[in-house]
Backbone as JSON, one array per atom type, in Angstrom:
{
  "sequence": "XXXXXXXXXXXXXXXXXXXXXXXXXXXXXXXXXXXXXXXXXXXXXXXXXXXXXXXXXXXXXXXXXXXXXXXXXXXXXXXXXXXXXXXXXXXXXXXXXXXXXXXXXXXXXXXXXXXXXXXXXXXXXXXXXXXXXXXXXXXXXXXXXXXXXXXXXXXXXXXXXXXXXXXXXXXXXXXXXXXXXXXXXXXXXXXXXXXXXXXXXXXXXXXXXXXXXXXXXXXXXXXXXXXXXXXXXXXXXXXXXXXXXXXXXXXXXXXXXXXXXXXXXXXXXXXXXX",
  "N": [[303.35, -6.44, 111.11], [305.05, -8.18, 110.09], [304.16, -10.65, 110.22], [301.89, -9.95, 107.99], [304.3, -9.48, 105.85], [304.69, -12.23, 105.8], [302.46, -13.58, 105.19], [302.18, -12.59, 102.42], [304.61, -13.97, 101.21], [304.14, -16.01, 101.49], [301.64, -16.38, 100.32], [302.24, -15.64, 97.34], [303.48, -17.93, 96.84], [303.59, -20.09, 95.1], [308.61, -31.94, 82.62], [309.03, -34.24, 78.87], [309.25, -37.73, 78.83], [308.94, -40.74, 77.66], [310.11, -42.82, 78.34], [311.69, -45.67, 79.88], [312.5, -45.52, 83.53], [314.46, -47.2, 83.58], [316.39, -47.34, 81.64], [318.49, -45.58, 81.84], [320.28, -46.66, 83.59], [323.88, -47.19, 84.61], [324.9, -49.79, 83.42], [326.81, -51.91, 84.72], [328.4, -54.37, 84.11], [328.45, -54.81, 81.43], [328.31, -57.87, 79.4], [329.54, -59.98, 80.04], [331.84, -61.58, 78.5], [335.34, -62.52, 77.87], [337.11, -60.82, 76.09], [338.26, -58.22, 77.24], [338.97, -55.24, 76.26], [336.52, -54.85, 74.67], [334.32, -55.31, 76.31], [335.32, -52.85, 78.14], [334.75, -51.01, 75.95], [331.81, -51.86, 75.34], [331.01, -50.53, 77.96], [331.9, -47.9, 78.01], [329.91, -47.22, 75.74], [327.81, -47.1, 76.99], [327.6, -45.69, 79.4], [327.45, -43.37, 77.54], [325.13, -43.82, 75.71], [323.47, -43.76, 78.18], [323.52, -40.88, 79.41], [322.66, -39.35, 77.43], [320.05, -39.88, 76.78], [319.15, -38.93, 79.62], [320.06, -36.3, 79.07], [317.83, -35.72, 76.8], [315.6, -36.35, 78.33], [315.29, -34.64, 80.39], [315.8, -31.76, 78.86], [312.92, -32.07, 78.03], [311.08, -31.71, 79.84], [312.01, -29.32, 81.0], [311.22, -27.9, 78.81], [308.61, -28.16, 78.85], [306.99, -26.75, 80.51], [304.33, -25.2, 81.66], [302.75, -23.12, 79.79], [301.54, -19.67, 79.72], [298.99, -16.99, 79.94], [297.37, -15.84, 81.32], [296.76, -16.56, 84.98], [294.02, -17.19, 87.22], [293.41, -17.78, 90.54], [292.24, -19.89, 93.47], [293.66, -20.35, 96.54], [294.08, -22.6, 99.33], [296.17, -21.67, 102.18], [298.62, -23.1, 104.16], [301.15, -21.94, 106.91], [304.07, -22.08, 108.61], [306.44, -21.23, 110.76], [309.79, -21.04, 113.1], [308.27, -19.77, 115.49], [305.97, -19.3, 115.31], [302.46, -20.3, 113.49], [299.94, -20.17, 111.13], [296.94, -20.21, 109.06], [295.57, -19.6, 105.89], [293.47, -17.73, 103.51], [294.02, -17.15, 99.61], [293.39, -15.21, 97.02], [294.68, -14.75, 93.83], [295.61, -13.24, 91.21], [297.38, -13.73, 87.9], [299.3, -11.48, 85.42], [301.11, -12.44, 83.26], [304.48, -12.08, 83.39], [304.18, -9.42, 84.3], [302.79, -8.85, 86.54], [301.8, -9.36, 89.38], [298.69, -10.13, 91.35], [297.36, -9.97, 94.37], [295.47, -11.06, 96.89], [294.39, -11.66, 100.51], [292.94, -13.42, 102.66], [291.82, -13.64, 105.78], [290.01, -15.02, 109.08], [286.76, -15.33, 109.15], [286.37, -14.24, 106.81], [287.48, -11.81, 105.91], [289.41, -9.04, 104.73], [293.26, -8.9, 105.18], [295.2, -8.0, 103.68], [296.09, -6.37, 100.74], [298.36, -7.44, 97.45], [300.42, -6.67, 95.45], [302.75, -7.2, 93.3], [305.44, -6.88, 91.2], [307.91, -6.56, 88.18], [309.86, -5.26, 89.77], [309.04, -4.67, 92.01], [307.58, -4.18, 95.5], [303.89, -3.98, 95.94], [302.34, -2.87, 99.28], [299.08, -3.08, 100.38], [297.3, -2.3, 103.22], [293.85, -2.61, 104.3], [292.64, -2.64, 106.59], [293.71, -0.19, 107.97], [294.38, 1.26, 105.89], [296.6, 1.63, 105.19], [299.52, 2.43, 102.86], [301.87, 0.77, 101.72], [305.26, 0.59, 100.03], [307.58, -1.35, 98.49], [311.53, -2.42, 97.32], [311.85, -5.25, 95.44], [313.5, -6.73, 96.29], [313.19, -6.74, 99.07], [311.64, -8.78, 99.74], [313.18, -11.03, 98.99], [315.3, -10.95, 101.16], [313.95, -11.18, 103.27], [313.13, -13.85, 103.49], [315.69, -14.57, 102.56], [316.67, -16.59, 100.22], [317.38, -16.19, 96.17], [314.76, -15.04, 95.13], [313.68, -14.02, 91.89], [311.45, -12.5, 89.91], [310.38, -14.06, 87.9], [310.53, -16.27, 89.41], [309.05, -16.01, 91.36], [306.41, -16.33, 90.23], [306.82, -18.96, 88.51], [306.82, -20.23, 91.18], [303.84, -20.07, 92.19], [302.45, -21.25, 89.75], [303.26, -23.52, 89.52], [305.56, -24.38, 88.16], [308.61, -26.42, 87.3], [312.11, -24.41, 89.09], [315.04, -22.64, 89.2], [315.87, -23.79, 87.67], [317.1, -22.79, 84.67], [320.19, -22.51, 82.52], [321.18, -24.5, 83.94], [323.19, -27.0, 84.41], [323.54, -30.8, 83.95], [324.98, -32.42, 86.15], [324.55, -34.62, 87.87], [322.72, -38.52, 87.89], [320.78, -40.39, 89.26], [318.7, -43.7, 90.24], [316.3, -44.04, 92.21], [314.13, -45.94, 93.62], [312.88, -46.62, 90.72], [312.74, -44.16, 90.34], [313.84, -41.8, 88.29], [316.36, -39.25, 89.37], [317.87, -36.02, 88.71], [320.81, -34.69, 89.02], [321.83, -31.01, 89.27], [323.88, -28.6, 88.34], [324.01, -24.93, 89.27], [324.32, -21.82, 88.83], [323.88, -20.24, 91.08], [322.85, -22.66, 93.43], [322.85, -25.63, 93.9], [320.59, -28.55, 92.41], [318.37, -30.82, 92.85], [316.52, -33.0, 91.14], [313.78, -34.87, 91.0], [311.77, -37.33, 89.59], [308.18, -38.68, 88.23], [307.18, -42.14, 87.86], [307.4, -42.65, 85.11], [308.45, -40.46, 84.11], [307.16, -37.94, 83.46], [306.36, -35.83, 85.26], [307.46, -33.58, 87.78], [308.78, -34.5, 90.71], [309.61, -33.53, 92.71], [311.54, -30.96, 94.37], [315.09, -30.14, 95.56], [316.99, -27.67, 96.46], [320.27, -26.55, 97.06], [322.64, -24.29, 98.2], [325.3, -23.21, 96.6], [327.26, -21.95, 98.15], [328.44, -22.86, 100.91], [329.12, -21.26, 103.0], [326.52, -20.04, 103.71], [324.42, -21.51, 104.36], [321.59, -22.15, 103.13], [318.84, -23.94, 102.33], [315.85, -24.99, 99.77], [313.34, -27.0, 99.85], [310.63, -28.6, 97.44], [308.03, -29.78, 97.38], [306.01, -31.94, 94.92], [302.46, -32.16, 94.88], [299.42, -33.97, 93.66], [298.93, -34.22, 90.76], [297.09, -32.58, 87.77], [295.68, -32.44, 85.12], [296.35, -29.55, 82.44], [296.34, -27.16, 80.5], [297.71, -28.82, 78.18], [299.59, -30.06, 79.75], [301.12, -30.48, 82.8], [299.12, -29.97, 86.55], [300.12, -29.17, 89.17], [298.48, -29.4, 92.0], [298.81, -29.54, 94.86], [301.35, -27.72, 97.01], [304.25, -28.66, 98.7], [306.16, -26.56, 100.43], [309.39, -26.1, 102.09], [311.86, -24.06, 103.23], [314.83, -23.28, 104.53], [317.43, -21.78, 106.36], [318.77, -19.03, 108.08], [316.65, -18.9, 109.33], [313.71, -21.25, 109.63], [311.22, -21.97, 107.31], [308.15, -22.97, 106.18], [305.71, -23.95, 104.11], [302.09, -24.97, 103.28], [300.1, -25.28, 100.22], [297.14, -25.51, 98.75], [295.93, -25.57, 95.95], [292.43, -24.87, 95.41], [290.95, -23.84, 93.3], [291.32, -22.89, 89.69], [292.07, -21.26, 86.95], [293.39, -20.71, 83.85], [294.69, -18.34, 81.08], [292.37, -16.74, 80.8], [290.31, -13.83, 81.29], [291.36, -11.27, 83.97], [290.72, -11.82, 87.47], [291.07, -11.18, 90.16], [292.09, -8.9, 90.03], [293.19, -5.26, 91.02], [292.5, -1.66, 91.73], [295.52, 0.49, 93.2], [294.99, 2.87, 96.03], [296.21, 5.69, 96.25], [299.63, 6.75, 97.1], [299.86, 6.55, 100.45], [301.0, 7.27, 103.5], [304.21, 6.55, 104.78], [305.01, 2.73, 106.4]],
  "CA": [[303.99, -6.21, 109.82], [306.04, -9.14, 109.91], [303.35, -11.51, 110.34], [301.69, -9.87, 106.87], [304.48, -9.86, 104.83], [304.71, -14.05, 105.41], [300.94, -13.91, 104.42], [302.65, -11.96, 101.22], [305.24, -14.24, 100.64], [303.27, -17.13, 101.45], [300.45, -16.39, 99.5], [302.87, -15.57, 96.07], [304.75, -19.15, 96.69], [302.43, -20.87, 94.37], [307.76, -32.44, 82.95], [308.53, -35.26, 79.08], [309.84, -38.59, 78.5], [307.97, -42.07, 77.98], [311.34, -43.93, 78.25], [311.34, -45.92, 81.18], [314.04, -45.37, 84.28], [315.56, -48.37, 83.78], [317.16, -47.08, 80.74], [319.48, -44.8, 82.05], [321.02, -46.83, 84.7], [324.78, -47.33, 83.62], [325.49, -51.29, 83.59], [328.69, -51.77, 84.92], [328.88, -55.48, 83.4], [327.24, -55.28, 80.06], [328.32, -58.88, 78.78], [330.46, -60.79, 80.62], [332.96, -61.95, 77.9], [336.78, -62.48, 77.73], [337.75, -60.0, 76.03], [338.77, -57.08, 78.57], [338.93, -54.36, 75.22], [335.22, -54.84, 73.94], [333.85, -54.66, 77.39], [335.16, -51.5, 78.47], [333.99, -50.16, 74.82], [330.31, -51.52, 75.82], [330.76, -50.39, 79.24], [331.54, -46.61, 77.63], [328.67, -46.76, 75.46], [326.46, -47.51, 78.05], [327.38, -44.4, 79.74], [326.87, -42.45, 76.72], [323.67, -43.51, 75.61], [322.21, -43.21, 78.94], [324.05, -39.93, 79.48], [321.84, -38.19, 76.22], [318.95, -40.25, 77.64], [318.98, -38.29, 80.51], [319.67, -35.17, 78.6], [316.69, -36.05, 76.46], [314.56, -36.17, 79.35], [316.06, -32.95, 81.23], [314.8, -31.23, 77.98], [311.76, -32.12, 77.46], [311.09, -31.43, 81.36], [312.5, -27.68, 80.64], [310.66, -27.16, 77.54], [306.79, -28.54, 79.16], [306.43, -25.49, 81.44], [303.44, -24.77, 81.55], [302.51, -21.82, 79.2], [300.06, -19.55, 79.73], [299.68, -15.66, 79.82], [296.83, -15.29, 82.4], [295.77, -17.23, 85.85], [293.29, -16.95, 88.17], [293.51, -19.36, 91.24], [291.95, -19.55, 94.52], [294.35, -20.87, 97.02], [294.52, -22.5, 100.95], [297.94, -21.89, 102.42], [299.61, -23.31, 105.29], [302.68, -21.66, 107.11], [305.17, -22.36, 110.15], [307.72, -20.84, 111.43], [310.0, -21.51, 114.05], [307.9, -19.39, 116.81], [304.42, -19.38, 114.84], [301.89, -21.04, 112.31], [298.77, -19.61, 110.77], [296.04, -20.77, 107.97], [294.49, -18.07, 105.49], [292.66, -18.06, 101.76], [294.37, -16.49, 99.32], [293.02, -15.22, 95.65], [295.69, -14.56, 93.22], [295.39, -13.17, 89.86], [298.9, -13.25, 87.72], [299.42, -10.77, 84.15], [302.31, -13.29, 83.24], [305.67, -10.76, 82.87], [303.68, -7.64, 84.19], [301.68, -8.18, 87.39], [300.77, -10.7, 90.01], [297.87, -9.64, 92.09], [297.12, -11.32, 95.4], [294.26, -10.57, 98.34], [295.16, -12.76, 101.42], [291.73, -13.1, 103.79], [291.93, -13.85, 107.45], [288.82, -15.05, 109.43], [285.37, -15.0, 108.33], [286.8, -14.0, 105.16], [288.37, -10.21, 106.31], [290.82, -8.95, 103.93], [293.67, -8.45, 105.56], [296.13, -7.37, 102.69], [296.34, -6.59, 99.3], [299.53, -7.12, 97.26], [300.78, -6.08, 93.82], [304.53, -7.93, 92.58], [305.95, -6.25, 90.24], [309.02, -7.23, 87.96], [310.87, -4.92, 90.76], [308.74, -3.39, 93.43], [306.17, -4.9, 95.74], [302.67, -2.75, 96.78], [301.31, -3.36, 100.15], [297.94, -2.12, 101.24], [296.34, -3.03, 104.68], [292.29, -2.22, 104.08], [292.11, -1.94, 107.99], [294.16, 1.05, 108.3], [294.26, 2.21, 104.78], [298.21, 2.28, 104.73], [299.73, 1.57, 101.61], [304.13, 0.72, 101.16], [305.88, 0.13, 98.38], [309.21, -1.8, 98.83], [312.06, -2.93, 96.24], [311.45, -6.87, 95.05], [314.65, -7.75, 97.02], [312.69, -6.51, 100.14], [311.59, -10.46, 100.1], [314.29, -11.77, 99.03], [316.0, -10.36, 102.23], [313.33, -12.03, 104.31], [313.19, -15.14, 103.15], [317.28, -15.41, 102.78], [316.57, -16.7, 98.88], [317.12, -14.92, 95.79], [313.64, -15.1, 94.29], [313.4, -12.88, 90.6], [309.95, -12.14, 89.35], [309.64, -14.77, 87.32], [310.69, -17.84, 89.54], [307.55, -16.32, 91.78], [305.24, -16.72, 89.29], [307.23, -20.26, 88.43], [306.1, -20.87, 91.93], [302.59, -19.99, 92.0], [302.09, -21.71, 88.64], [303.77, -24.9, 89.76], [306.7, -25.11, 87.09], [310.27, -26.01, 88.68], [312.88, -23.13, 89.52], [316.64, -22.49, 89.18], [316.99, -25.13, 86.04], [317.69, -22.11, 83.42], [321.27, -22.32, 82.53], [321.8, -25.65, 84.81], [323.96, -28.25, 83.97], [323.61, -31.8, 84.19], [325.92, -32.68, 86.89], [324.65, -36.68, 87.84], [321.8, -38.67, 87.85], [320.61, -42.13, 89.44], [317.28, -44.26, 90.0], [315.5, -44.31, 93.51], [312.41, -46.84, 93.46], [311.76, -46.47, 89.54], [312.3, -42.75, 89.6], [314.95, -40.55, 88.19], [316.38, -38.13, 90.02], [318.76, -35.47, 88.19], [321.74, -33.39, 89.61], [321.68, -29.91, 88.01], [324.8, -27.7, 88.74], [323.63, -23.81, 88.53], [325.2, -20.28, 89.09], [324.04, -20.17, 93.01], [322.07, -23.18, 93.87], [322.74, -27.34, 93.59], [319.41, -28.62, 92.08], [318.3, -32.47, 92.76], [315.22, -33.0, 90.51], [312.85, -36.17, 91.43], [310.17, -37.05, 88.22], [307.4, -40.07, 88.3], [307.76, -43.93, 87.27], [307.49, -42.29, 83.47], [309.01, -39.12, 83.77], [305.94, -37.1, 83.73], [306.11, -35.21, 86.56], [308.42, -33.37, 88.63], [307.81, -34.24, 92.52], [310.58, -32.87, 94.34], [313.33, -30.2, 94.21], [316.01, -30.04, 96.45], [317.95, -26.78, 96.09], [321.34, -26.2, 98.54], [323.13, -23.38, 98.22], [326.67, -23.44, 96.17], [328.16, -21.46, 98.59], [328.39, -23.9, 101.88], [328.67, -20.55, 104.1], [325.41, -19.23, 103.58], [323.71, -22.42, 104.94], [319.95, -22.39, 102.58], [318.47, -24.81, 101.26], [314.94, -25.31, 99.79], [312.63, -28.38, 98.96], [309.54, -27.95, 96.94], [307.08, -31.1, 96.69], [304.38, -30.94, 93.99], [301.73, -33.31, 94.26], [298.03, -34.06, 93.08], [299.04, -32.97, 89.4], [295.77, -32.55, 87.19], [296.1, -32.03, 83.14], [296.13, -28.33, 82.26], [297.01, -26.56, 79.31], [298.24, -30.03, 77.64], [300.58, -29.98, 80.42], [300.51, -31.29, 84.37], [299.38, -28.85, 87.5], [300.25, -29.52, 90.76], [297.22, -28.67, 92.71], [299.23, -29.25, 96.21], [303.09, -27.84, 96.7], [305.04, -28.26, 100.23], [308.07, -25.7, 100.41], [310.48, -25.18, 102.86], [313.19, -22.92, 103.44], [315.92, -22.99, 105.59], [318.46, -20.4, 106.06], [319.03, -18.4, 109.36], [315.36, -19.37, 109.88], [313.05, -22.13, 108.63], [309.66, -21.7, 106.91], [307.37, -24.05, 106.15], [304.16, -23.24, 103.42], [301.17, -25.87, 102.37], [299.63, -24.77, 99.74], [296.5, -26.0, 98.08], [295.02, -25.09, 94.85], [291.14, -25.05, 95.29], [290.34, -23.31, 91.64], [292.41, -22.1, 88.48], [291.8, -21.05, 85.31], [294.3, -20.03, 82.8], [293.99, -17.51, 79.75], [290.85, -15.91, 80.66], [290.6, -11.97, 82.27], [292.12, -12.0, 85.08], [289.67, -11.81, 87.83], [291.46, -10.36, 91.23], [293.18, -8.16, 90.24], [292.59, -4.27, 91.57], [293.62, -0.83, 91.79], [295.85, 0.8, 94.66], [294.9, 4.31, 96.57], [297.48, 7.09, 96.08], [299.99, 5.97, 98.37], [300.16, 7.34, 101.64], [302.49, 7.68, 104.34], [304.88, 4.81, 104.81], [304.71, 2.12, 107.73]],
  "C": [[304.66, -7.48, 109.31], [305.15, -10.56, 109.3], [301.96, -11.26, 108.46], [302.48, -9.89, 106.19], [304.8, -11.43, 104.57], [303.77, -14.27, 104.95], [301.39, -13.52, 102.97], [303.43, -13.23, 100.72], [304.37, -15.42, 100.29], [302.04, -17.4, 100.35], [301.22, -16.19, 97.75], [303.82, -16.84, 95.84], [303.53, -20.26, 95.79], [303.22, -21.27, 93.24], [307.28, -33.02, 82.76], [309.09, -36.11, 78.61], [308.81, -39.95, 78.4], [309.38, -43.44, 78.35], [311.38, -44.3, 79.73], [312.89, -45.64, 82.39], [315.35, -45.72, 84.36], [316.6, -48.1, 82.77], [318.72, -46.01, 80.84], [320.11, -44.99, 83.42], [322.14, -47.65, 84.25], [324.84, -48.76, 84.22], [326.6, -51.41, 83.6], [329.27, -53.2, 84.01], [327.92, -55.67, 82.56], [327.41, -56.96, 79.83], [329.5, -59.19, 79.49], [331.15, -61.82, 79.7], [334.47, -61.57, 78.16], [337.19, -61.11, 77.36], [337.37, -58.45, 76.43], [338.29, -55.61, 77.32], [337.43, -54.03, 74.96], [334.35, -54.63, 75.14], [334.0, -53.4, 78.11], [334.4, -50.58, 77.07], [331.91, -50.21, 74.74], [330.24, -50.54, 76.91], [330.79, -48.4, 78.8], [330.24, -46.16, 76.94], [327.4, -46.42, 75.91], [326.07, -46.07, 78.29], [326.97, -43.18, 78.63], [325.75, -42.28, 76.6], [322.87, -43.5, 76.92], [322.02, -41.93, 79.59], [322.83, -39.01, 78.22], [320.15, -38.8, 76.56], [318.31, -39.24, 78.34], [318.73, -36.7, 79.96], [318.05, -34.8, 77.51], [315.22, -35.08, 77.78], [314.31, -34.7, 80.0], [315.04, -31.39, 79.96], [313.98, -30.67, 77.6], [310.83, -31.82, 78.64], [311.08, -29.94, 81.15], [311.75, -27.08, 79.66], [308.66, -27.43, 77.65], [306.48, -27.52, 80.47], [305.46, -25.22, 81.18], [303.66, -23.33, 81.07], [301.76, -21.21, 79.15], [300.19, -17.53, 79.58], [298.95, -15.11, 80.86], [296.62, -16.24, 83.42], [295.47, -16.61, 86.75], [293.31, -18.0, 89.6], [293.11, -18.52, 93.24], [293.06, -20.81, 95.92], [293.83, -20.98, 98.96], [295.68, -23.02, 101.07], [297.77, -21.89, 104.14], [300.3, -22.97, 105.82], [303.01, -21.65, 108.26], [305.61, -21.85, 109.9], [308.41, -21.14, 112.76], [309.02, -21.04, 115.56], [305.97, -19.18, 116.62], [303.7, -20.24, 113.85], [300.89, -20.22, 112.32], [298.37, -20.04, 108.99], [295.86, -19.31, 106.8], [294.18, -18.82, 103.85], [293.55, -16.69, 101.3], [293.76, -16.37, 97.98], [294.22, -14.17, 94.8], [295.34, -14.54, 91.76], [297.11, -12.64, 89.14], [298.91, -12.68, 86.07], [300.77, -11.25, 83.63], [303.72, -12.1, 82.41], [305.52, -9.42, 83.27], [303.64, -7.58, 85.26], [301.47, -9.56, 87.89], [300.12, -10.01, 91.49], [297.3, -10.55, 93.37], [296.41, -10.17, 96.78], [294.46, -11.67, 99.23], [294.0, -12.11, 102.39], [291.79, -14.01, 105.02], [290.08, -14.51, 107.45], [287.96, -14.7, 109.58], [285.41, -13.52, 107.32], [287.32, -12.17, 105.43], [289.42, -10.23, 105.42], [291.9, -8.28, 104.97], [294.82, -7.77, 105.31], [296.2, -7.76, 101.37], [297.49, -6.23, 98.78], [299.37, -6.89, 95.5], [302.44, -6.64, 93.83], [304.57, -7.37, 91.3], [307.37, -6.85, 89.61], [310.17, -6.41, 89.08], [310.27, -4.16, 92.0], [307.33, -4.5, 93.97], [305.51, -3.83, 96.45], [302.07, -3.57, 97.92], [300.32, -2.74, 100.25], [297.17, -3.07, 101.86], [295.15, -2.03, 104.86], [292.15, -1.81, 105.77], [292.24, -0.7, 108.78], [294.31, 1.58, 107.14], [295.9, 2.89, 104.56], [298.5, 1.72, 103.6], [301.48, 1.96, 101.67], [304.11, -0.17, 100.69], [307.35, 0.11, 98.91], [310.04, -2.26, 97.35], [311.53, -4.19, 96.03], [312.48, -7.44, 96.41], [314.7, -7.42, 98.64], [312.11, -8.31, 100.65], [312.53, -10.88, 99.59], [315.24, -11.83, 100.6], [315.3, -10.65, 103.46], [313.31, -13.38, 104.63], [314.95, -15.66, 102.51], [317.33, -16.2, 100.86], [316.17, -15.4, 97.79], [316.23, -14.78, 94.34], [313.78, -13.78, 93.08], [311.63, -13.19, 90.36], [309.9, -13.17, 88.88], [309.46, -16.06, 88.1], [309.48, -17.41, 91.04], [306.4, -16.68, 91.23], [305.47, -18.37, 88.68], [306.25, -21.2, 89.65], [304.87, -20.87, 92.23], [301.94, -20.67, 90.82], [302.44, -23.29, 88.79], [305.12, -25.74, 88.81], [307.85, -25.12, 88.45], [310.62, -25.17, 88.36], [314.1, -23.94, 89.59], [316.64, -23.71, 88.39], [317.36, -24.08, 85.0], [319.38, -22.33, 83.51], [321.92, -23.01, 83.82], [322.68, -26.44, 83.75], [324.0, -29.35, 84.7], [324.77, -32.51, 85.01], [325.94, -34.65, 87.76], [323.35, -36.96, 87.72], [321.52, -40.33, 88.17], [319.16, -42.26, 89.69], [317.18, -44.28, 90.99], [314.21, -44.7, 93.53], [311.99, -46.36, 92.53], [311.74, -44.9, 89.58], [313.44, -42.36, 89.74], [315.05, -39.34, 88.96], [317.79, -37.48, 89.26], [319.29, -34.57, 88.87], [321.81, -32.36, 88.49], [322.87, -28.9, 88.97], [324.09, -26.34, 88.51], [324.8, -22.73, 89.18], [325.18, -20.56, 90.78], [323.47, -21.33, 93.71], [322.68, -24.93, 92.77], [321.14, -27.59, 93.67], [319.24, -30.35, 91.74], [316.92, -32.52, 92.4], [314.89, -34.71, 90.95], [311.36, -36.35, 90.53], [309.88, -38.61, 88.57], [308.36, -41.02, 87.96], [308.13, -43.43, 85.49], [307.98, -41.29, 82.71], [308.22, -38.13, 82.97], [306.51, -35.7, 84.11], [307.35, -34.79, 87.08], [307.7, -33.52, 89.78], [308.06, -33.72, 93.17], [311.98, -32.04, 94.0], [313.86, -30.27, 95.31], [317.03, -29.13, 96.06], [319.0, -26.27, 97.76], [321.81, -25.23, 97.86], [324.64, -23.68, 97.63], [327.41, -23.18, 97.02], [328.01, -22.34, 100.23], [327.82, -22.6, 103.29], [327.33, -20.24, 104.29], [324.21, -20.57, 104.34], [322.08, -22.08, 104.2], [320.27, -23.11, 101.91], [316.91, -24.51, 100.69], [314.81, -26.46, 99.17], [311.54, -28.05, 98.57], [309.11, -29.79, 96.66], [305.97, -30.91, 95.63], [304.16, -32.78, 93.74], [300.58, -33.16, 93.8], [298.09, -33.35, 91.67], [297.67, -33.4, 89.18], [296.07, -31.97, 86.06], [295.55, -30.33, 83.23], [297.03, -27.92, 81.36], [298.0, -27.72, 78.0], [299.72, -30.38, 78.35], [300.42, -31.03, 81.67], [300.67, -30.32, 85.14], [299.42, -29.22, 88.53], [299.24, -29.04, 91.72], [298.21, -28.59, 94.52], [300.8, -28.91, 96.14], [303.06, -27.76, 98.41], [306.24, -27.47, 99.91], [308.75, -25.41, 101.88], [311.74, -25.06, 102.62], [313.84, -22.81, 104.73], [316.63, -22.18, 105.3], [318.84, -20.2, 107.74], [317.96, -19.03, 110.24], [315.0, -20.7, 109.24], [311.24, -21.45, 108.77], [308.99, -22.46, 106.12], [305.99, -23.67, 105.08], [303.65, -25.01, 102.9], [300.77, -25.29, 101.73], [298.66, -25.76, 98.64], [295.56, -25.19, 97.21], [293.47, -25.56, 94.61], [289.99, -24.21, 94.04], [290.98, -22.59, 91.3], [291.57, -22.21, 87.75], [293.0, -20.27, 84.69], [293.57, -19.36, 81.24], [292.59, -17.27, 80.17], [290.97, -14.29, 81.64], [290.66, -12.16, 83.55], [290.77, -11.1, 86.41], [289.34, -10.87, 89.42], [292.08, -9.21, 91.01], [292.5, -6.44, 90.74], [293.5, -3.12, 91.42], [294.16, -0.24, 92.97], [295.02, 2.05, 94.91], [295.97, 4.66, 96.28], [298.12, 6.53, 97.43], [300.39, 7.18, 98.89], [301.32, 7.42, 102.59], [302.91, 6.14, 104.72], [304.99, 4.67, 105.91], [305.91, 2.19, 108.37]]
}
């Protein structure tokens, strides 16, 4: 049981500026003149304009989400844990706001569970025994120690970042030519990491506000590829720490967006619960 719903979670764990970095790194000694007055008044401006810079960027990052209303995507996922690992193929069809549909096949291609996500309930059914349970949403949340909502799974399966709604810009410096932005939120510190051009997001780093609770996650997204006049991350690394750690690769081996969605299926009458 345990060991399918990580195939579950696992299998549902699935950006602009042209201004260059250098622009928003505050110069502590704009002009090295005499007078003391006119230098701190550069030295404020500095911070300003590279302060709306940044917000600029932040933005235009927030507002290039990929938009879409249907995908289809055939996925290979990776996952550790501290006492296991295991491979599998997953095909994932998502009804963006309604419905994300996901078949997760074992070796020489065996289905070994079909899921249904819902904005509040998830459907299992295991084809080998023909059981089918239905749990709340916050049945994974409560596994995985994070507190995933409907949409920031489908965020992750789609490849946009997570936990920036209703962030705030809290700092921001340069590491080799790439911005990286602090984002204050409700439950979660959020360290964003975008290209040489501010493209791209590569790397989140989310800790936990609350120190007790000890989670963090990191999310890498690489191999983007143009989609929807956007950028898709064909590969993401995530892990999750917490009580546990968990580990997912995940590689995108065929999408399509906006077209009928292609996995998706219906349940049996559900039967007696596991």
């Amino acid at each position: 049981m345990k060991r399918l719903i990580s195939y579950l979670f696992a299998g549902s764990l699935f950006l602009v500026a042209c201004t260059t970095s250098r622009k928003v790194q505050v110069i502590n000694d704009a002009l090295s003149q005499k007078d003391t007055s006119t230098n701190q008044l550069l030295s404020e401006k500095t911070k300003v304009d590279s302060g709306a810079i940044v917000s600029e960027i932040f933005n235009k990052i927030a507002a290039t989400k990929l938009d879409y209303n249907t995908l289809n995507a055939k996925l290979k996922v990776n996952y550790e844990t501290v006492d296991k690992s295991d491979a599998f193929m997953a095909n994932v069809s998502i009804n963006k706001g309604k419905g994300i549909f996901i078949i997760v096949k074992g070796p020489m291609g065996v289905i070994g569970l079909k899921a249904i996500i819902t904005n509040d309930s998830v459907f299992l059914f295991y084809p080998l025994n023909k059981k089918l349970d239905k749990r709340p949403l916050a049945f994974l949340q409560n596994i995985i120690k994070i507190p995933f909502s409907y949409n920031t799974i489908e965020d992750l399966i789609v490849g946009n970042p997570v936990f920036m709604d209703n962030a705030n810009i809290a700092s921001y410096k340069t590491n080799n030519n790439k911005l990286q932005i602090g984002l204050m939120g409700q439950l979660f510190k959020n360290l964003i990491s975008l290209n040489e051009d501010n493209t791209k997001v590569l790397h989140l780093k989310l800790d936990d506000i609350d120190l007790n609770k000890h989670r963090t996650c990191d999310i890498t997204y690489s191999n983007h590829t143009p989609a929807l006049q956007n950028q898709f991350p064909l590969n993401r690394d995530i892990a999750i720490a917490s009580q546990s750690r968990f580990e997912i690769h995940i590689e995108v081996k065929e999408f399509a967006f906006n077209e009928p969605l292609k996995y998706n299926f219906d349940l049996p009458k559900p039967g007696k619960r596991r």
